[in-house]
Backbone atoms as SQL, in Angstrom:
CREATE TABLE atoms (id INTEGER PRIMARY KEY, chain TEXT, resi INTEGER, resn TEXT, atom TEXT, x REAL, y REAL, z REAL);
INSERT INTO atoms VALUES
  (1, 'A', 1, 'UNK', 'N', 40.032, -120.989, -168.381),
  (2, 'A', 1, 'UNK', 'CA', 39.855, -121.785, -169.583),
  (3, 'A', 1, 'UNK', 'C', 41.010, -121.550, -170.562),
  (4, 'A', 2, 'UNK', 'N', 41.661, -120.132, -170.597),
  (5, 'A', 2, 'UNK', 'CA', 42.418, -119.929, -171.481),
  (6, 'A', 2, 'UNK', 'C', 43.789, -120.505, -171.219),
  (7, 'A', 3, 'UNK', 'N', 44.448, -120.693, -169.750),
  (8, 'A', 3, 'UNK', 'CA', 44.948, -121.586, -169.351),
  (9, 'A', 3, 'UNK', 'C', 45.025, -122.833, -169.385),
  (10, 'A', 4, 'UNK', 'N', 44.025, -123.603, -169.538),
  (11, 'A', 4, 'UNK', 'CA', 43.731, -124.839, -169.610),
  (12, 'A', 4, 'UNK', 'C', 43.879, -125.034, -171.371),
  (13, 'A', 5, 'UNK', 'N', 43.876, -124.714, -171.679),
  (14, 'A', 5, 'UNK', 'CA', 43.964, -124.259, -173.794),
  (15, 'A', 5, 'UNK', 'C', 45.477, -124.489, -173.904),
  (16, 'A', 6, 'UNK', 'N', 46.104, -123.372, -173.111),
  (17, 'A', 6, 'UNK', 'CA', 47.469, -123.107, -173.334),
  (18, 'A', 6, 'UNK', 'C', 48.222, -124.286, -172.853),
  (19, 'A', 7, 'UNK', 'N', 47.932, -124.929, -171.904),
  (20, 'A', 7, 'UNK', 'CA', 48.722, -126.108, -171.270),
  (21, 'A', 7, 'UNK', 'C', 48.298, -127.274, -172.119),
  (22, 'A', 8, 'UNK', 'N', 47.411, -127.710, -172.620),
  (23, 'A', 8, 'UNK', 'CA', 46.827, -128.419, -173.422),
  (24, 'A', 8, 'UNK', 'C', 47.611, -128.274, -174.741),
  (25, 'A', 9, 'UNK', 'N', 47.530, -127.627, -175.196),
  (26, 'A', 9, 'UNK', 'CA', 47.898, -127.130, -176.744),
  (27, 'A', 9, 'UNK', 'C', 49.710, -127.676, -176.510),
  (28, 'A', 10, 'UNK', 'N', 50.281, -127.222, -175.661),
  (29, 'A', 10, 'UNK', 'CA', 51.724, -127.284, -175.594),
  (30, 'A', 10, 'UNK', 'C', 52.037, -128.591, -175.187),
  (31, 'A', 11, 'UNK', 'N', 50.886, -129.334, -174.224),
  (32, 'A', 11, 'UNK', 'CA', 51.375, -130.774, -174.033),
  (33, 'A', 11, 'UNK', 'C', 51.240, -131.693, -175.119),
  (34, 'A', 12, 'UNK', 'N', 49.981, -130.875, -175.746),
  (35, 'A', 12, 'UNK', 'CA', 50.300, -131.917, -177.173),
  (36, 'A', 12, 'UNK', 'C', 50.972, -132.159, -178.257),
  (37, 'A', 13, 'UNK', 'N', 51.661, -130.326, -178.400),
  (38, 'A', 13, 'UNK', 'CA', 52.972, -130.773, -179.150),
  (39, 'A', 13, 'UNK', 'C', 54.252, -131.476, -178.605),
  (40, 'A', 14, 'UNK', 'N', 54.147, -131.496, -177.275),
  (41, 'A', 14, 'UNK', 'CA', 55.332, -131.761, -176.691),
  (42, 'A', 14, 'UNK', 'C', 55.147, -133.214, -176.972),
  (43, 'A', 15, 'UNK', 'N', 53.372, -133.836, -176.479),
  (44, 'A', 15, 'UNK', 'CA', 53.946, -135.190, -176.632),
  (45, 'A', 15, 'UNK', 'C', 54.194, -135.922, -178.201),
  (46, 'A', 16, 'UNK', 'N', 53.949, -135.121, -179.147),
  (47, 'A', 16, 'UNK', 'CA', 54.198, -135.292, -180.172),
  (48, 'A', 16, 'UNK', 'C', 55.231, -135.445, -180.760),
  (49, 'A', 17, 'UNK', 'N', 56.116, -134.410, -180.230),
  (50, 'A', 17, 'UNK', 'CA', 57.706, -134.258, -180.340),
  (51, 'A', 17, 'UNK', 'C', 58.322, -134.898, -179.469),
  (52, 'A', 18, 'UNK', 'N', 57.824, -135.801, -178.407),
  (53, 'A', 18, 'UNK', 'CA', 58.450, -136.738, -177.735),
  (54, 'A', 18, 'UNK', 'C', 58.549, -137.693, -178.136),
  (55, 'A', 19, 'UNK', 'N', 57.444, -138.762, -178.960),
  (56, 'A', 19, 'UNK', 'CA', 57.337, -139.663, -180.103),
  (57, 'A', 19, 'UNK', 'C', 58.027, -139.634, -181.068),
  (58, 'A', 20, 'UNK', 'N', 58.563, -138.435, -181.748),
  (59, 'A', 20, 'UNK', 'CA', 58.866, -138.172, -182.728),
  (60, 'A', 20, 'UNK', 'C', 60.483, -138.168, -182.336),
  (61, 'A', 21, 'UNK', 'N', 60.997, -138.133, -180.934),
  (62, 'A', 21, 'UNK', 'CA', 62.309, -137.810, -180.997),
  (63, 'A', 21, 'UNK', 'C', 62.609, -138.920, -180.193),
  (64, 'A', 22, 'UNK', 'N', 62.277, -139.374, -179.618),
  (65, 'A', 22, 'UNK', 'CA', 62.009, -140.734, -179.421),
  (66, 'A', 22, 'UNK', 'C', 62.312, -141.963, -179.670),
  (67, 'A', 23, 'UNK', 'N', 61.874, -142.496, -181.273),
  (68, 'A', 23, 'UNK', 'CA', 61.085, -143.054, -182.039),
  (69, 'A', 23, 'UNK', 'C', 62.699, -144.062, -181.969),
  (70, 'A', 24, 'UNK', 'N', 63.397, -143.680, -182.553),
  (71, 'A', 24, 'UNK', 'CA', 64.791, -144.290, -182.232),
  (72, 'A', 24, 'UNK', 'C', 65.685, -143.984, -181.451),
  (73, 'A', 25, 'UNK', 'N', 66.774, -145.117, -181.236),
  (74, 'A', 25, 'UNK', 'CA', 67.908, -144.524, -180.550),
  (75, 'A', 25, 'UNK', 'C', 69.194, -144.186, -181.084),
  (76, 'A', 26, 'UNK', 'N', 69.240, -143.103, -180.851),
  (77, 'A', 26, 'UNK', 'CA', 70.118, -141.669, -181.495),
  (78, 'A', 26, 'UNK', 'C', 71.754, -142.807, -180.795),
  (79, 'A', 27, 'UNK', 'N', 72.663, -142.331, -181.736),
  (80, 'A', 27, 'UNK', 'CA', 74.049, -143.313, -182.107),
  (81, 'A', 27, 'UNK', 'C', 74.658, -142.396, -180.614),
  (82, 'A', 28, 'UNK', 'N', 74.823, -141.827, -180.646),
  (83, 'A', 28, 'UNK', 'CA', 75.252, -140.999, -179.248),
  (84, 'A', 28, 'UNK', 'C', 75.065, -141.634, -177.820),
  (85, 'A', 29, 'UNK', 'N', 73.263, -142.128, -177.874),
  (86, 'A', 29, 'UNK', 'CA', 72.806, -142.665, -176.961),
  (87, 'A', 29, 'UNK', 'C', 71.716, -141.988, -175.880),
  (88, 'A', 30, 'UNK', 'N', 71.610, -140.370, -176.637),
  (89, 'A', 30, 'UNK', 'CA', 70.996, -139.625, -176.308),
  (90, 'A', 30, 'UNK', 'C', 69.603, -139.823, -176.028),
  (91, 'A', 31, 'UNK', 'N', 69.026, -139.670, -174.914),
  (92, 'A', 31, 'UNK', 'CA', 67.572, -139.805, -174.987),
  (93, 'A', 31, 'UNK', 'C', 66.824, -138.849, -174.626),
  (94, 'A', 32, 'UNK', 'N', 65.340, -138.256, -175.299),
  (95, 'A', 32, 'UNK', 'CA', 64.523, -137.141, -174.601),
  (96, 'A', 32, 'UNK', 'C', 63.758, -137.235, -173.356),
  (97, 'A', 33, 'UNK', 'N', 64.369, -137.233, -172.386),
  (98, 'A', 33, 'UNK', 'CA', 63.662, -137.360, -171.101),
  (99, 'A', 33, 'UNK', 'C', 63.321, -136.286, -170.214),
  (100, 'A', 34, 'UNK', 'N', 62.770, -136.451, -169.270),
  (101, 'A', 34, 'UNK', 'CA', 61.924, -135.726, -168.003),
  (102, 'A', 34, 'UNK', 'C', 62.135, -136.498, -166.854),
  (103, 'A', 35, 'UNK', 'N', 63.513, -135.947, -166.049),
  (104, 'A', 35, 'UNK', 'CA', 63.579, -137.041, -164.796),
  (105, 'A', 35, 'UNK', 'C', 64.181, -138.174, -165.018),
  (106, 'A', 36, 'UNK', 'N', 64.652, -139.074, -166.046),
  (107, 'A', 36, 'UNK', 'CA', 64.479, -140.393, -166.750),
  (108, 'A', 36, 'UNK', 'C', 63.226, -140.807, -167.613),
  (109, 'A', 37, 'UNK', 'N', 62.103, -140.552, -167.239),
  (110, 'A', 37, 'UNK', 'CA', 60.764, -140.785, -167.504),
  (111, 'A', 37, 'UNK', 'C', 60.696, -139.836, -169.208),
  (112, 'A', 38, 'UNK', 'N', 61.013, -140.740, -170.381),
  (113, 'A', 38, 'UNK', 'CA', 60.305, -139.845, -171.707),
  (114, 'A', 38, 'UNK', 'C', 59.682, -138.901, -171.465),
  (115, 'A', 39, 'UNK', 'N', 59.995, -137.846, -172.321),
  (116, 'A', 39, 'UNK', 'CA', 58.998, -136.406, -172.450),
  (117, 'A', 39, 'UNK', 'C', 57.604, -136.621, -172.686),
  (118, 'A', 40, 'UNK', 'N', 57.461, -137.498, -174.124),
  (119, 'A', 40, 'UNK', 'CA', 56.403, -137.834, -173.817),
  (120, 'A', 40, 'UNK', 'C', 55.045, -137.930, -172.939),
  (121, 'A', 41, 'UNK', 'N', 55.390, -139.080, -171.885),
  (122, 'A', 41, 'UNK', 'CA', 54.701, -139.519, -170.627),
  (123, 'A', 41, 'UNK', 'C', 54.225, -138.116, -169.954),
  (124, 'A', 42, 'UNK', 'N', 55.198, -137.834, -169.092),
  (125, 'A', 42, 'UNK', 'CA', 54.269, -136.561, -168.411),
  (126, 'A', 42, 'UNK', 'C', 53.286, -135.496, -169.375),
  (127, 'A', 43, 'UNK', 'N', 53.836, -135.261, -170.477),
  (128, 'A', 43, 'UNK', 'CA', 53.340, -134.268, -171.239),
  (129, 'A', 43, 'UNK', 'C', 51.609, -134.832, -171.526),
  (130, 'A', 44, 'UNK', 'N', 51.339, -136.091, -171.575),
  (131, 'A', 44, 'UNK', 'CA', 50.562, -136.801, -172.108),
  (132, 'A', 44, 'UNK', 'C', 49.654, -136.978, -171.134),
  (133, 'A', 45, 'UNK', 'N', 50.305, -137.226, -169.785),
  (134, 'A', 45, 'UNK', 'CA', 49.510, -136.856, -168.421),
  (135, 'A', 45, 'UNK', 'C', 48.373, -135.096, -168.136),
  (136, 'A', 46, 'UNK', 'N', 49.777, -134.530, -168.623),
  (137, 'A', 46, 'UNK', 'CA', 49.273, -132.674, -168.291),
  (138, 'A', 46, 'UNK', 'C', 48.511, -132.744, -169.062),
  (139, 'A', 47, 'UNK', 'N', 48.083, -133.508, -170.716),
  (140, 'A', 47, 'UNK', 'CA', 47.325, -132.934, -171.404),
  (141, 'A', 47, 'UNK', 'C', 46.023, -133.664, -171.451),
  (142, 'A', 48, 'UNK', 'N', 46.273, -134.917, -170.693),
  (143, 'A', 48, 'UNK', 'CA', 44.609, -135.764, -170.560),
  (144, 'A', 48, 'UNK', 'C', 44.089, -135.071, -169.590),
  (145, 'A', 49, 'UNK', 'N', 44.593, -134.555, -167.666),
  (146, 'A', 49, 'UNK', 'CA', 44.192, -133.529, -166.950),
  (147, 'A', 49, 'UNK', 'C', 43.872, -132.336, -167.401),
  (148, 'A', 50, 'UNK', 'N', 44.000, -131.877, -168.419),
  (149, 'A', 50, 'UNK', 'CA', 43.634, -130.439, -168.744),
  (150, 'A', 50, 'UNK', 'C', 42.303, -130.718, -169.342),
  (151, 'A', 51, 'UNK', 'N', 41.975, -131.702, -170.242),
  (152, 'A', 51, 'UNK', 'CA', 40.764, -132.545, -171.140),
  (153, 'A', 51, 'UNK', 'C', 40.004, -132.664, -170.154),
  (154, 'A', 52, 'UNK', 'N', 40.437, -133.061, -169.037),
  (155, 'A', 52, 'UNK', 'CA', 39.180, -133.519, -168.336),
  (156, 'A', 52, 'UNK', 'C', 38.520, -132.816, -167.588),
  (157, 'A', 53, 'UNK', 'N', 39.672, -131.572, -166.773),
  (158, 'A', 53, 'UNK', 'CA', 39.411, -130.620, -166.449),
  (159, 'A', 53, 'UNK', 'C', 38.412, -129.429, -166.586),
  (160, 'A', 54, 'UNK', 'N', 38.428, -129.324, -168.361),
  (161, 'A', 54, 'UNK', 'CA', 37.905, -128.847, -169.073),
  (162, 'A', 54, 'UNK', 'C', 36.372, -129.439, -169.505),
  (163, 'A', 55, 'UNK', 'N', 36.053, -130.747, -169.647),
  (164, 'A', 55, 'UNK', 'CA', 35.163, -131.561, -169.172),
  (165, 'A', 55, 'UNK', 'C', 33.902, -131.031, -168.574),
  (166, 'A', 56, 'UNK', 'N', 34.662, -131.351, -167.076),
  (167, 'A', 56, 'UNK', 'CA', 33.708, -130.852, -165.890),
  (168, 'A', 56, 'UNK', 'C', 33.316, -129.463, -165.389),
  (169, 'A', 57, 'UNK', 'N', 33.781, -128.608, -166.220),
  (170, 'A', 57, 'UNK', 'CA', 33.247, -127.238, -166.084),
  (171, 'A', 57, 'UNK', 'C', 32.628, -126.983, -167.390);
């Protein structure tokens, strides 16, 4: 459970700070990604699986 807390807790700042860094496009052209795929996205994945996870036990 305390695992499932910890992965949770961090995907949600992450996807927070993925939105947040995100939000525009940086003059550079820089983008926050994972793979290509926004930070966001996966982070947002790990942290609905951990919810649900948590759920069913």
């Amino acid at each position: 459970m305390q695992l499932l807390m910890g992965l949770g807790i961090g995907s949600a700042i992450n996807v927070v700070l993925g939105f947040v860094l995100n939000r525009e496009l940086h003059p550079d052209g820089v983008r926050h990604h994972f793979f290509f795929i926004p930070m966001q996205w996966p982070a947002l994945l790990i942290m609905l699986a951990c919810a649900v996870i948590a759920l069913l036990k």
